[in-house]
PDB file of the backbone (N, CA, C, O) and the ligand in Angstrom, with CONECT records:
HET     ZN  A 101       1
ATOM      1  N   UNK A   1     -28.264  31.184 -30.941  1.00  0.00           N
ATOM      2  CA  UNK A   1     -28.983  32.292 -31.586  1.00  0.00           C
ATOM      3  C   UNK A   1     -30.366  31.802 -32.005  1.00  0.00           C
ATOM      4  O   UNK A   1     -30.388  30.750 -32.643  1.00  0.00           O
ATOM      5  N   UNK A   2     -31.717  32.511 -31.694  1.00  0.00           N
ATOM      6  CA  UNK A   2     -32.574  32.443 -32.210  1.00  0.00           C
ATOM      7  C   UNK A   2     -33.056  32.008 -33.996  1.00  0.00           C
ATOM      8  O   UNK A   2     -32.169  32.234 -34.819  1.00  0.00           O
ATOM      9  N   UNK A   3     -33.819  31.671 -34.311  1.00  0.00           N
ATOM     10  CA  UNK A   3     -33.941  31.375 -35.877  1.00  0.00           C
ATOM     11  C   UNK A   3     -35.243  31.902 -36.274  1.00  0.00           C
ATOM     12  O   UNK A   3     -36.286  31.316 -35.986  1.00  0.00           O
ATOM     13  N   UNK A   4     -35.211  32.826 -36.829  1.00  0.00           N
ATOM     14  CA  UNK A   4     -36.289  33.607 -37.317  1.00  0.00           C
ATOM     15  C   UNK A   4     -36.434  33.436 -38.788  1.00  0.00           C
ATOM     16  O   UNK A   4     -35.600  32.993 -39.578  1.00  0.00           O
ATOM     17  N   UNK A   5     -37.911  33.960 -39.068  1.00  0.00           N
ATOM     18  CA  UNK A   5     -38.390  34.010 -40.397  1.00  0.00           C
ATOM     19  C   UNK A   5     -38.299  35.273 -40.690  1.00  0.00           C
ATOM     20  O   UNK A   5     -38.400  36.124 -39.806  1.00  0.00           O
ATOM     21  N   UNK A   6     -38.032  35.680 -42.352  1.00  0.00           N
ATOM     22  CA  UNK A   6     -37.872  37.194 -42.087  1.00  0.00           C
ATOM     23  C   UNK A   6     -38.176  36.890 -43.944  1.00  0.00           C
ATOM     24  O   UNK A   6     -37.861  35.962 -44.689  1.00  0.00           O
ATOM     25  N   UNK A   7     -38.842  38.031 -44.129  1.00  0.00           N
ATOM     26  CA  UNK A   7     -39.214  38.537 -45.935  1.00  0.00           C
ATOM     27  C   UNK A   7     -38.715  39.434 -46.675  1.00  0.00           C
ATOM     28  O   UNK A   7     -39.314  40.508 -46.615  1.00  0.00           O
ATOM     29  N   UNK A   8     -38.025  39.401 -47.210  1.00  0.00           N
ATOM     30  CA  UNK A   8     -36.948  40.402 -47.890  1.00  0.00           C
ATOM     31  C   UNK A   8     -38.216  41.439 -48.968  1.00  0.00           C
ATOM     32  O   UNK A   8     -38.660  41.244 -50.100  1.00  0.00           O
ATOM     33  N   UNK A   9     -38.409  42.327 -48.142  1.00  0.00           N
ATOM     34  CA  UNK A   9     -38.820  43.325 -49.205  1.00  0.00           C
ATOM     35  C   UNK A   9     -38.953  44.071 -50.497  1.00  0.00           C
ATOM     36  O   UNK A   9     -39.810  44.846 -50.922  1.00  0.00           O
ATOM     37  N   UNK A  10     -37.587  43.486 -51.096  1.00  0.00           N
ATOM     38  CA  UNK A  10     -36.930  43.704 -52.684  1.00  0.00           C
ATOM     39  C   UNK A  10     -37.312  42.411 -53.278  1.00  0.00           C
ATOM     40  O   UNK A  10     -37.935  42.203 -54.319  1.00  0.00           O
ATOM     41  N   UNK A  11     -36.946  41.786 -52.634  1.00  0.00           N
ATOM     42  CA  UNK A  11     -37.624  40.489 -53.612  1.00  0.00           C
ATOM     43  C   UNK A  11     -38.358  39.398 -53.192  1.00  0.00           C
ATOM     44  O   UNK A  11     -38.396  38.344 -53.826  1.00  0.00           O
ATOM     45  N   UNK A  12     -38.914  39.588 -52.206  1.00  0.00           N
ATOM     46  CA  UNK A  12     -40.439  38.502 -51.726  1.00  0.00           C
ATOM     47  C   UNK A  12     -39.956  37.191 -50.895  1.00  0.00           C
ATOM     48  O   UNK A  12     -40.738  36.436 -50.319  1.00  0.00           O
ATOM     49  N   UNK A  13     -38.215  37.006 -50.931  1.00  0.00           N
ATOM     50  CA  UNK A  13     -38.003  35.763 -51.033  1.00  0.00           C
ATOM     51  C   UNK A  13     -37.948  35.515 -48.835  1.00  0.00           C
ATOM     52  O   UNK A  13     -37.329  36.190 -48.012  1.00  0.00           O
ATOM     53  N   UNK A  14     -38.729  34.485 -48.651  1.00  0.00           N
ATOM     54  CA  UNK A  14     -38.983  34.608 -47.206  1.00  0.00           C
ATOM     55  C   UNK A  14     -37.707  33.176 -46.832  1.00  0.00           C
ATOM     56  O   UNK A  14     -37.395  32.263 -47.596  1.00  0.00           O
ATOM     57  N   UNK A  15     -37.356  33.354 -45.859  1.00  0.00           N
ATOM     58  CA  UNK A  15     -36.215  32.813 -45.574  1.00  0.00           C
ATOM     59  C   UNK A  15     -35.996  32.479 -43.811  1.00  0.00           C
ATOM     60  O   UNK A  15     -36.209  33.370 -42.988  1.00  0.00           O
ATOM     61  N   UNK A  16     -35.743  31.691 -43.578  1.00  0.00           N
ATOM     62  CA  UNK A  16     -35.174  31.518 -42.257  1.00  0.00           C
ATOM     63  C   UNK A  16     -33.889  31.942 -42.045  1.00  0.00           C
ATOM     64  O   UNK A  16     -33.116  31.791 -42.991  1.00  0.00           O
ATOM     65  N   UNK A  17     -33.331  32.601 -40.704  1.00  0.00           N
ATOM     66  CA  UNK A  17     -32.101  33.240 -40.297  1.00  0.00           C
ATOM     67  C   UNK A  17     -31.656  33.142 -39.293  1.00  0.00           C
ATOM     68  O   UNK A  17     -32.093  34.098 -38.652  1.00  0.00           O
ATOM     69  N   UNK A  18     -30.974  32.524 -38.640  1.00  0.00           N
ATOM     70  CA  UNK A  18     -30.386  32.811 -37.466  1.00  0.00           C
ATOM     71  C   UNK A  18     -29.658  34.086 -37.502  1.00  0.00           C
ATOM     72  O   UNK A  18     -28.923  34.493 -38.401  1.00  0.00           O
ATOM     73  N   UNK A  19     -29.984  34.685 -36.341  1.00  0.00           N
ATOM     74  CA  UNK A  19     -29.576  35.940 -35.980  1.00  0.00           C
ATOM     75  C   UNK A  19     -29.414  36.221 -34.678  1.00  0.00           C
ATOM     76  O   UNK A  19     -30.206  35.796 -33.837  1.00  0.00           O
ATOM     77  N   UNK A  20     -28.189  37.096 -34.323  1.00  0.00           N
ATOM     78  CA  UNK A  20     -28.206  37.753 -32.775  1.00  0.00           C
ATOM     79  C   UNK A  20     -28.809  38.556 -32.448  1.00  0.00           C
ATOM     80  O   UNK A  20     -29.436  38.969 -33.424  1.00  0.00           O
ATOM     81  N   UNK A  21     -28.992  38.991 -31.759  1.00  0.00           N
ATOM     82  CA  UNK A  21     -30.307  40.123 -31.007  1.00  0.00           C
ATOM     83  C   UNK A  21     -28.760  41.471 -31.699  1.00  0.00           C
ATOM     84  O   UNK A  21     -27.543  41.335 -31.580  1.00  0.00           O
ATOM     85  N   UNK A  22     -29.645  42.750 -32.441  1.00  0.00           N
ATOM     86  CA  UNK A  22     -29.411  43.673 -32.891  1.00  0.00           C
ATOM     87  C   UNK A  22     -28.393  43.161 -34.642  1.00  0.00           C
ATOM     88  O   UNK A  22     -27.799  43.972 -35.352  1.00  0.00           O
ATOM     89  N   UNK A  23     -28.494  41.758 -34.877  1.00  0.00           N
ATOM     90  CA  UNK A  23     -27.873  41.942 -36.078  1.00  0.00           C
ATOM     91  C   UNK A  23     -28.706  41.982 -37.010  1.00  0.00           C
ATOM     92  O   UNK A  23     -29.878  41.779 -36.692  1.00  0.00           O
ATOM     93  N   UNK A  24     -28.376  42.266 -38.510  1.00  0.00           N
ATOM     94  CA  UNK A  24     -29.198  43.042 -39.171  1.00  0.00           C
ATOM     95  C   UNK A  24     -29.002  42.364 -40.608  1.00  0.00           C
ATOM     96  O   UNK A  24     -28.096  42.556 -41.419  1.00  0.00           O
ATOM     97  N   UNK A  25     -29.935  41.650 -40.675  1.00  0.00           N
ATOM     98  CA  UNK A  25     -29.760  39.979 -41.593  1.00  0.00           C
ATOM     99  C   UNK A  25     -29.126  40.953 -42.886  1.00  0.00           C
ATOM    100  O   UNK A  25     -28.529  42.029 -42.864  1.00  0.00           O
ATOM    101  N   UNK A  26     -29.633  39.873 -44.228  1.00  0.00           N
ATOM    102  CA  UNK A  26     -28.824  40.226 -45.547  1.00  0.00           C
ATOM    103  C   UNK A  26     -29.981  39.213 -46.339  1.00  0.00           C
ATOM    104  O   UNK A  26     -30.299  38.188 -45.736  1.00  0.00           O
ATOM    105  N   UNK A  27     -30.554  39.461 -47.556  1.00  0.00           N
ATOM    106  CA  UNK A  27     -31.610  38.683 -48.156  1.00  0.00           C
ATOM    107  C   UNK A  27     -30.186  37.941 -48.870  1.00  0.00           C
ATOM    108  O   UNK A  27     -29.246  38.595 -49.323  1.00  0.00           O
ATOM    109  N   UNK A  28     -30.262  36.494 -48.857  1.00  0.00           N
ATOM    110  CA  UNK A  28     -29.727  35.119 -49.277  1.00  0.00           C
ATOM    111  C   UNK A  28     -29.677  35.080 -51.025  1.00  0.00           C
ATOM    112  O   UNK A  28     -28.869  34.694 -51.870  1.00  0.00           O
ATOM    113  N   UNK A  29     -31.244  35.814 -51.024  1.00  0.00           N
ATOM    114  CA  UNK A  29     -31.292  36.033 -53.038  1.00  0.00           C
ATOM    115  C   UNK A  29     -30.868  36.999 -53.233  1.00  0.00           C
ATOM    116  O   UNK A  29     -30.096  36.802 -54.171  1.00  0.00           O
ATOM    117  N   UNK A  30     -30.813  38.553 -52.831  1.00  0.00           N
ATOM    118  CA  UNK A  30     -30.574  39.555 -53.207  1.00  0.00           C
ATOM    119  C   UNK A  30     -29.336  40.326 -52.473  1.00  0.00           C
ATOM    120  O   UNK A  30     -28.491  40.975 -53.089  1.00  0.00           O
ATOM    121  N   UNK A  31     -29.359  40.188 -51.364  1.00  0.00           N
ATOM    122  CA  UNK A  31     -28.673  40.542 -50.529  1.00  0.00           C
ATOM    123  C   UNK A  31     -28.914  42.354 -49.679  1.00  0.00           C
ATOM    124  O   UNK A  31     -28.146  43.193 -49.210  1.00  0.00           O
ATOM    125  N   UNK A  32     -30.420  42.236 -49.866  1.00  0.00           N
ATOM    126  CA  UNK A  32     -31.051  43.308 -49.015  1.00  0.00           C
ATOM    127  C   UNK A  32     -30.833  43.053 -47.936  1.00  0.00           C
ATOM    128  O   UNK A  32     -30.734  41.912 -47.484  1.00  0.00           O
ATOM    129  N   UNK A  33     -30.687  44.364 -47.168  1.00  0.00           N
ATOM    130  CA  UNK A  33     -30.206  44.458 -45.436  1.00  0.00           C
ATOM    131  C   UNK A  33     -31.794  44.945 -44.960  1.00  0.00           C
ATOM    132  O   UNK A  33     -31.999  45.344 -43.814  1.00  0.00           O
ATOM    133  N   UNK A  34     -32.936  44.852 -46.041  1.00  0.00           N
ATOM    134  CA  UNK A  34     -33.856  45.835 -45.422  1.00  0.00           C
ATOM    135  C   UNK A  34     -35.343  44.655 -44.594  1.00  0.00           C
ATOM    136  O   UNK A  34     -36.492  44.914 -44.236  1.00  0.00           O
ATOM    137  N   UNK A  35     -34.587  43.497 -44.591  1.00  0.00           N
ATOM    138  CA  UNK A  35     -35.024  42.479 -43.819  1.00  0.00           C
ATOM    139  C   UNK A  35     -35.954  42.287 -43.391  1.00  0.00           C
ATOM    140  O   UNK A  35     -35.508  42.744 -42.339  1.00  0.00           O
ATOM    141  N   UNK A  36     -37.328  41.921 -43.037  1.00  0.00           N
ATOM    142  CA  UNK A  36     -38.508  42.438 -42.147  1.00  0.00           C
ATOM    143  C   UNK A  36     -38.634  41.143 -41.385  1.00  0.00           C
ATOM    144  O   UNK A  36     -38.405  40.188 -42.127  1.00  0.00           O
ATOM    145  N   UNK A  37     -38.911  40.812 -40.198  1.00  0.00           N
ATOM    146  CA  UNK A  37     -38.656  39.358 -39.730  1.00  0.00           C
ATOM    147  C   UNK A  37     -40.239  39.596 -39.424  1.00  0.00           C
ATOM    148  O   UNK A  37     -40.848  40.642 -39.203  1.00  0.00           O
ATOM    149  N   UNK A  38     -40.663  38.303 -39.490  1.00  0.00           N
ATOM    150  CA  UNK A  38     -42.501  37.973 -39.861  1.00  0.00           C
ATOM    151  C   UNK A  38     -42.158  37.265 -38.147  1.00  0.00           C
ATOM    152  O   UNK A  38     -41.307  36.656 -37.499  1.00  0.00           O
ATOM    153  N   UNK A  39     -43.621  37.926 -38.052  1.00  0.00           N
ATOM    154  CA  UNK A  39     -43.737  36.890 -36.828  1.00  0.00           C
ATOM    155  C   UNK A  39     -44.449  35.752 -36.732  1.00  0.00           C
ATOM    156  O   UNK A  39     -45.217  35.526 -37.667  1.00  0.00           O
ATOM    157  N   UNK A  40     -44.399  34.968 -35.841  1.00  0.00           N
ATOM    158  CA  UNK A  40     -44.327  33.655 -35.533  1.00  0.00           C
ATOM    159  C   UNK A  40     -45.803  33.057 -36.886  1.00  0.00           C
ATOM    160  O   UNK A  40     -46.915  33.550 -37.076  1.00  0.00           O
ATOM    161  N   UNK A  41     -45.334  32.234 -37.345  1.00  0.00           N
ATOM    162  CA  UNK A  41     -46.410  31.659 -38.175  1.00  0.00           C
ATOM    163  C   UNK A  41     -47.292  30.484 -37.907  1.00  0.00           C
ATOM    164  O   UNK A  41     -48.092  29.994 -38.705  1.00  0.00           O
ATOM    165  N   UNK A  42     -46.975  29.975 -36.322  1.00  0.00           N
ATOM    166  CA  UNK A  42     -47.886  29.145 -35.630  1.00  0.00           C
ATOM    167  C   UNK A  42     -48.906  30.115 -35.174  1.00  0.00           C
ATOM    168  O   UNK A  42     -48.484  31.047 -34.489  1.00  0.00           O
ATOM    169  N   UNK A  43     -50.658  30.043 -35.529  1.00  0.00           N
ATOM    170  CA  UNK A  43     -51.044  30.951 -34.834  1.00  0.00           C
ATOM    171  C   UNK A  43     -52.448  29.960 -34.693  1.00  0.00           C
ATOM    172  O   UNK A  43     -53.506  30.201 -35.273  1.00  0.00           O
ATOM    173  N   UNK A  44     -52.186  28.731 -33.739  1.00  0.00           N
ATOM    174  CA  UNK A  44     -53.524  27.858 -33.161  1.00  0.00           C
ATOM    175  C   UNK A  44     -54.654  28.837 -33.093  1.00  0.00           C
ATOM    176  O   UNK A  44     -55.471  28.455 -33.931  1.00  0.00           O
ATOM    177  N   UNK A  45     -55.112  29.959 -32.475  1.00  0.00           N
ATOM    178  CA  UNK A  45     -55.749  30.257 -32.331  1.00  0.00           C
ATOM    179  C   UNK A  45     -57.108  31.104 -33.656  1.00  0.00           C
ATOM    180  O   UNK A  45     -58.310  31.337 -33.522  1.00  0.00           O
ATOM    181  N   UNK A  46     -56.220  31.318 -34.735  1.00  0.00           N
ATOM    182  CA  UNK A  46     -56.645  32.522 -35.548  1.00  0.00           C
ATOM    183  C   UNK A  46     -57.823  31.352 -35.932  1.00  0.00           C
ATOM    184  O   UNK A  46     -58.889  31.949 -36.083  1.00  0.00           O
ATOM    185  N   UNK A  47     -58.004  29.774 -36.156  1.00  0.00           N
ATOM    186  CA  UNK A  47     -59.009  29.542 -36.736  1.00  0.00           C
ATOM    187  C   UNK A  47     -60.203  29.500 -35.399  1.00  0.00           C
ATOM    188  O   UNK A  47     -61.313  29.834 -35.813  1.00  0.00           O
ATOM    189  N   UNK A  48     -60.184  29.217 -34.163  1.00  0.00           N
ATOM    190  CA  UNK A  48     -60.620  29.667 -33.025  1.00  0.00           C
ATOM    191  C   UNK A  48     -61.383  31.441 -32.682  1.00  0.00           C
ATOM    192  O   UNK A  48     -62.304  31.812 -31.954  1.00  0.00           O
ATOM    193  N   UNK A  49     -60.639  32.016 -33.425  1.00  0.00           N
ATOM    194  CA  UNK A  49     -61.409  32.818 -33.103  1.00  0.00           C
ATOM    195  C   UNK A  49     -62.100  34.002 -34.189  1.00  0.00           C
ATOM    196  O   UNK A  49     -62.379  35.196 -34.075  1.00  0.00           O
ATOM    197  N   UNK A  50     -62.227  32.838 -35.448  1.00  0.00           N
ATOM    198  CA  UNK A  50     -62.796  33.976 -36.076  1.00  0.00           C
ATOM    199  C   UNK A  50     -64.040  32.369 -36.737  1.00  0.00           C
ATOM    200  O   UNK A  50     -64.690  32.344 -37.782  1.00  0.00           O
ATOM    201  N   UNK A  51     -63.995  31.818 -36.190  1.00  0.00           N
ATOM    202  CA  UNK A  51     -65.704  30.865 -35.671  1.00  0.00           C
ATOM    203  C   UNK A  51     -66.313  31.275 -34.450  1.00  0.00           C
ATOM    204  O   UNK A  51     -67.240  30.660 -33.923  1.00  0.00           O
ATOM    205  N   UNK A  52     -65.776  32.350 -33.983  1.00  0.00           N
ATOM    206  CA  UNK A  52     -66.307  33.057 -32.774  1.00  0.00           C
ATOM    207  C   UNK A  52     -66.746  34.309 -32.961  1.00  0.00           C
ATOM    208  O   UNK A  52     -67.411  34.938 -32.138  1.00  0.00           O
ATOM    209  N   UNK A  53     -66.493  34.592 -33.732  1.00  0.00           N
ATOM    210  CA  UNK A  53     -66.822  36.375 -34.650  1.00  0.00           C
ATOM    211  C   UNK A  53     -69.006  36.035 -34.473  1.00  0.00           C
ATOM    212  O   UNK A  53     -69.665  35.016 -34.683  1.00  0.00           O
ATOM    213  N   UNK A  54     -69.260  36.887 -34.196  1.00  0.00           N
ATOM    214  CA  UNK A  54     -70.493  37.094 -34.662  1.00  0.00           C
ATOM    215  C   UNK A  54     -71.064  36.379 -35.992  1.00  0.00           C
ATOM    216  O   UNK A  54     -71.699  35.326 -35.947  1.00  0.00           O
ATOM    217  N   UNK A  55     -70.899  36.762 -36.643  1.00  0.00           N
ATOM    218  CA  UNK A  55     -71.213  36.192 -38.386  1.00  0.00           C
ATOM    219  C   UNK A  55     -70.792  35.038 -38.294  1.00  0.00           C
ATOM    220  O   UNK A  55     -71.773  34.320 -38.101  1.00  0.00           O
ATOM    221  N   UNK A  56     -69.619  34.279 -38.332  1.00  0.00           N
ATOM    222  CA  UNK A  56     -69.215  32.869 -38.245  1.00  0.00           C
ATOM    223  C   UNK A  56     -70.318  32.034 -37.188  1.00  0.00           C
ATOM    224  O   UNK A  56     -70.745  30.881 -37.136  1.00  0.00           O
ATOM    225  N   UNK A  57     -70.468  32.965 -36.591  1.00  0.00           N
ATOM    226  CA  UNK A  57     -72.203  32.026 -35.805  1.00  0.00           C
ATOM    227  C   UNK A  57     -73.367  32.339 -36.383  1.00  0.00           C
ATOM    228  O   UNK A  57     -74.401  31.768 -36.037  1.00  0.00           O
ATOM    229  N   UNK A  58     -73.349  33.421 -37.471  1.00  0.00           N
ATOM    230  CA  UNK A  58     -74.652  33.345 -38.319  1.00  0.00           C
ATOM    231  C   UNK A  58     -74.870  32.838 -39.247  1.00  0.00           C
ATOM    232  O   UNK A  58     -75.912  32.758 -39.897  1.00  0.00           O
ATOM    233  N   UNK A  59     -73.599  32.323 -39.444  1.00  0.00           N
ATOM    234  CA  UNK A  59     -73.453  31.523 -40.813  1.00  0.00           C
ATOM    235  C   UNK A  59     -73.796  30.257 -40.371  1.00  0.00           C
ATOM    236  O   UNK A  59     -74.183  29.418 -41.184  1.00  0.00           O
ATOM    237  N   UNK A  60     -73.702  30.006 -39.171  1.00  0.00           N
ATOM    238  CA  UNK A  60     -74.052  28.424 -38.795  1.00  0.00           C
ATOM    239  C   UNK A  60     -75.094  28.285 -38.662  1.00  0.00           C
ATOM    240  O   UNK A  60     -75.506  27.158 -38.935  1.00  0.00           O
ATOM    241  N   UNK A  61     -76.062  29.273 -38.199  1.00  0.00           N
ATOM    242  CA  UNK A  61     -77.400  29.512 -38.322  1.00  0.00           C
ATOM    243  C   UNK A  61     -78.171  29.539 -39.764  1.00  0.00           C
ATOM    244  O   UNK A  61     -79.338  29.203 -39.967  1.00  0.00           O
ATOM    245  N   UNK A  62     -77.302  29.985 -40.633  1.00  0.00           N
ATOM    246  CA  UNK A  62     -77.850  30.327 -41.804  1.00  0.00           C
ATOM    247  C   UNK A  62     -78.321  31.942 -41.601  1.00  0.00           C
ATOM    248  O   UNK A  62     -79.409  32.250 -42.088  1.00  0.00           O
ATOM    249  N   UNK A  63     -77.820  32.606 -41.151  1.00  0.00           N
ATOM    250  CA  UNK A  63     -78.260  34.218 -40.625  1.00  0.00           C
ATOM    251  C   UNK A  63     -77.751  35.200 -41.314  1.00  0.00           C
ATOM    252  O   UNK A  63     -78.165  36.354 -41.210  1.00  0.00           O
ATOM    253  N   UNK A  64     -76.646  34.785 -42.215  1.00  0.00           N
ATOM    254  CA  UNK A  64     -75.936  35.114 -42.356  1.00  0.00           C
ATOM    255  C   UNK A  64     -76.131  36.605 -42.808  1.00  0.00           C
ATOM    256  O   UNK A  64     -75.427  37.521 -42.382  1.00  0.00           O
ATOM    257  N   UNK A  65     -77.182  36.768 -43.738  1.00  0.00           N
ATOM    258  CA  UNK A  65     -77.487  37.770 -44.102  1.00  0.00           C
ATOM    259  C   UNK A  65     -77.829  38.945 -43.819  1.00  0.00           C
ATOM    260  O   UNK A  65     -77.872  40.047 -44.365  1.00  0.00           O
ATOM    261  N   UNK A  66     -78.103  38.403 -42.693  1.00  0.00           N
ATOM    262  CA  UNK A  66     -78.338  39.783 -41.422  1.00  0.00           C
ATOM    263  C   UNK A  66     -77.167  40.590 -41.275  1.00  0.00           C
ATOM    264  O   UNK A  66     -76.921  41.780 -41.476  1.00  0.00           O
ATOM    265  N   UNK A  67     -76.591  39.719 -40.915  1.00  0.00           N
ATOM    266  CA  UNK A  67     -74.753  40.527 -40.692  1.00  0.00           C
ATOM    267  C   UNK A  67     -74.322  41.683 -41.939  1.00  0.00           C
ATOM    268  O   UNK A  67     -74.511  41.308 -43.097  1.00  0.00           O
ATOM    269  N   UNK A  68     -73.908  42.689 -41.778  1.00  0.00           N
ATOM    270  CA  UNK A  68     -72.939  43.284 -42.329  1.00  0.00           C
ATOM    271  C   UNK A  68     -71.621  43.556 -41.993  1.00  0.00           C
ATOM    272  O   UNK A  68     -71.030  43.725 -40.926  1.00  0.00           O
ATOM    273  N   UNK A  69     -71.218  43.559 -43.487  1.00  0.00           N
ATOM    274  CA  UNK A  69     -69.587  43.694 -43.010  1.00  0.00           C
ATOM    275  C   UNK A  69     -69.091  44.348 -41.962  1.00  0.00           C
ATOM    276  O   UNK A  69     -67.993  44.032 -41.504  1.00  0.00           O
ATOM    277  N   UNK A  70     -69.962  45.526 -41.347  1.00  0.00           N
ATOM    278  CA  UNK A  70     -68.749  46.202 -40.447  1.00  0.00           C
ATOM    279  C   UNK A  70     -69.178  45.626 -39.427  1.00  0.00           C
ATOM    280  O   UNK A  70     -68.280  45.783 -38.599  1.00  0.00           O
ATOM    281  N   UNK A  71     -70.372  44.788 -38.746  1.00  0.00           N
ATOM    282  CA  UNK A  71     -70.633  43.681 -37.720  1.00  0.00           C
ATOM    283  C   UNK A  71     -69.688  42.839 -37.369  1.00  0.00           C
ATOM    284  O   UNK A  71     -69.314  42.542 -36.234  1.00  0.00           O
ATOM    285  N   UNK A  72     -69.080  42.228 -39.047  1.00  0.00           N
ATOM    286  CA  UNK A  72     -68.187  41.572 -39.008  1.00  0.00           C
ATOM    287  C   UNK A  72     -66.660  41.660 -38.509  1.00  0.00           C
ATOM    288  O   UNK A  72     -65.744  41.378 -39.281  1.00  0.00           O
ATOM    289  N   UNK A  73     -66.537  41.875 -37.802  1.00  0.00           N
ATOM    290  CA  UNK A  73     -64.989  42.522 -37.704  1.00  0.00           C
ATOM    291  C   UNK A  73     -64.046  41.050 -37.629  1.00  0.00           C
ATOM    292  O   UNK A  73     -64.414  40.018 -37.066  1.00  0.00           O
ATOM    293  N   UNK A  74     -62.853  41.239 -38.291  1.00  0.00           N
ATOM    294  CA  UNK A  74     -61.949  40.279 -37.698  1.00  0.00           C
ATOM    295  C   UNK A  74     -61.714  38.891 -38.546  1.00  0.00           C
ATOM    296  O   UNK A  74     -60.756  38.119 -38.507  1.00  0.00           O
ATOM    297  N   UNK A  75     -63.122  38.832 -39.457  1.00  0.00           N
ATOM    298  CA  UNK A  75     -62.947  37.619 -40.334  1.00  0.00           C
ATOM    299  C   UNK A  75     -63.206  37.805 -41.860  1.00  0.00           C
ATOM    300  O   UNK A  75     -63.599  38.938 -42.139  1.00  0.00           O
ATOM    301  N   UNK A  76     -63.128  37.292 -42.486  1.00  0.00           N
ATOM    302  CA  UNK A  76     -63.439  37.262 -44.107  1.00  0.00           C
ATOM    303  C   UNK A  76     -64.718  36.654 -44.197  1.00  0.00           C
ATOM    304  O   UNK A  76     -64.676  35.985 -45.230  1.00  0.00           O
ATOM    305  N   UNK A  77     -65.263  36.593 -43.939  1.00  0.00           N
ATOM    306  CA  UNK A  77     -66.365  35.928 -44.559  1.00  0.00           C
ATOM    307  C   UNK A  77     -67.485  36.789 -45.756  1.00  0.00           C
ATOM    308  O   UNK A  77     -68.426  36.402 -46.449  1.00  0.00           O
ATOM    309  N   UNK A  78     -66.860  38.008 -45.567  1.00  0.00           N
ATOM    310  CA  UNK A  78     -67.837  39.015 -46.506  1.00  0.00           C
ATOM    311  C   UNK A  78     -67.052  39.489 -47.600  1.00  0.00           C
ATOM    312  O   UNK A  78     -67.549  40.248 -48.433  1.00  0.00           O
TER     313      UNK A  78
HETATM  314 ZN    ZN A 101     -34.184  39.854 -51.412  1.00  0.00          ZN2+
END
């Protein structure tokens, strides 16, 4: 069986689970069925591509100021 991460909605508490395809976990602290399984929390890329955003290259410039937020899409920097 797969081993997923999943966040119990009633009470925050995030948890790993093995589970079968269509079963329908149980929160470990509370024992909510209302389960939400998070997806994958390896994500190599997210710092890759938001130094690629527009602004994250104006900021390297020092430009930054030019940019507005809605230029910005995709990163925090504003
Ligand atoms: Zn819970």
């Amino acid at each position: 069986m797969p081993l997923y991460s999943f966040q119990c909605p009633d009470c925050g508490k995030e948890t790993e689970l093995l589970v079968a395809f269509g079963d329908t976990p149980s929160c470990p602290a509370c024992g909510s069925v209302a389960m939400k399984r998070l997806l994958s929390r390896v994500a190599p890329h997210a710092n890759a591509d938001a130094a690629g955003t527009p602004c994250a290259q104006a900021a390297r410039d020092g430009a930054l100021a030019s940019f507005s937020p809605s230029e910005c899409r995709g990163c925090a920097c504003h």
